[in-house]
N, C-alpha and C positions, 0 to 999 in steps of 0.2 A: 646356763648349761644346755648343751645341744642334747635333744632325744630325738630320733628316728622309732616311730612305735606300730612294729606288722599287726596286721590281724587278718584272718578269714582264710587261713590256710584248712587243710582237715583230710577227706579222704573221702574218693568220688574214681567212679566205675569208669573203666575208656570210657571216649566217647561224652562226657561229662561236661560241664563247666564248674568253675571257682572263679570266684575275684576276691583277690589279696589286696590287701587298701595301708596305707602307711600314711601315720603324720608325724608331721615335723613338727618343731618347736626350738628357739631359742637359736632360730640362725632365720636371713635376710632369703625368706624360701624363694620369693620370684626371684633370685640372681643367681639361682644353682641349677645346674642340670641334674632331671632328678631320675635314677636309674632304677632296675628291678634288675637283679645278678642271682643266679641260682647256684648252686655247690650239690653235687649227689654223691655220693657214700665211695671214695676210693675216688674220687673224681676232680678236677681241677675248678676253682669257680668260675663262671659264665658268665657276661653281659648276654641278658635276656633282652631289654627294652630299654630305651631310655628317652625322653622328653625335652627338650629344653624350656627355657621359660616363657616360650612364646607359644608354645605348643608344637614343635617342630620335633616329629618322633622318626623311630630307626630303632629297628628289628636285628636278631639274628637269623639268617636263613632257613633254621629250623620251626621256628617258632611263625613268621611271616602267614598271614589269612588264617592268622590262631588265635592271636593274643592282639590285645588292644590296650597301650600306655593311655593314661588320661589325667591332667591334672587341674586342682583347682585350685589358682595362687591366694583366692580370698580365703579357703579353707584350711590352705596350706597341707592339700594332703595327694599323696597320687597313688592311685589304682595301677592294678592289674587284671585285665578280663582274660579271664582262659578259658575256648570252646576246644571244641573237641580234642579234650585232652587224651594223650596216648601215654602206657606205662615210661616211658622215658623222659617225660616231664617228671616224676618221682623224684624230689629233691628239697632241701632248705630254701626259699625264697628270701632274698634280703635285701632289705630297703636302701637305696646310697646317695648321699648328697654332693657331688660335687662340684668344684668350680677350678680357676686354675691354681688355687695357694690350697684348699681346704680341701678335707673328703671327710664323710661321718657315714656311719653304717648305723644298721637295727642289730636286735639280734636276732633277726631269721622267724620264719614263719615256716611250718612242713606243710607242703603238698605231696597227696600220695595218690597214685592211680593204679588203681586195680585193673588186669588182665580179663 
């Protein structure tokens, strides 16, 4: 059975930092690219960051000299670092495993940033 499991979301002032951390389990994790996609309230979801298994990351332009993807295939788990967070980072944060046949999701982690 595949899990994908967030944690370390919660609720931090602009300007702030959070790191959201996800592990996998019950899938072959160094052969997935492993992503961070966020959803906010009326919103579309978003590739935030994503990794590959060699460690080869890529940003969305918003986020770029913000956040920092990071993984570690012995632990099988990958982070998220968020500096200087701004209210529109406010959203679900959700773990994603994928490859070219398979994709598995978390179910989400809330990060909030207060004004």
């Amino acid at each position: 059975q595949v899990q994908l499991v967030e944690s370390g979301g919660g609720l931090v002032q602009a300007g702030g930092s959070l790191r959201v951390s996800c592990v996998a389990s019950g899938i072959n994790f160094s052969f997935y690219i492993m992503n961070w996609y966020r959803q906010a309230p009326g919103k579309q979801r978003e590739l935030v960051a994503a990794v590959t298994g060699g460690g080869s990351a890529n940003y969305v332009d918003s986020v770029k000299g913000r956040f920092t993807i990071s993984r570690d295939n012995a632990k099988r788990t990958v982070d998220l670092q968020m500096n200087s967070l701004k209210p529109e980072d406010t959203a679900v944060y959700y773990c994603n495993a994928a490859n070219s046949r398979l994709n598995y999701w978390g179910q989400g982690t809330q990060v909030t940033v207060s004004s």
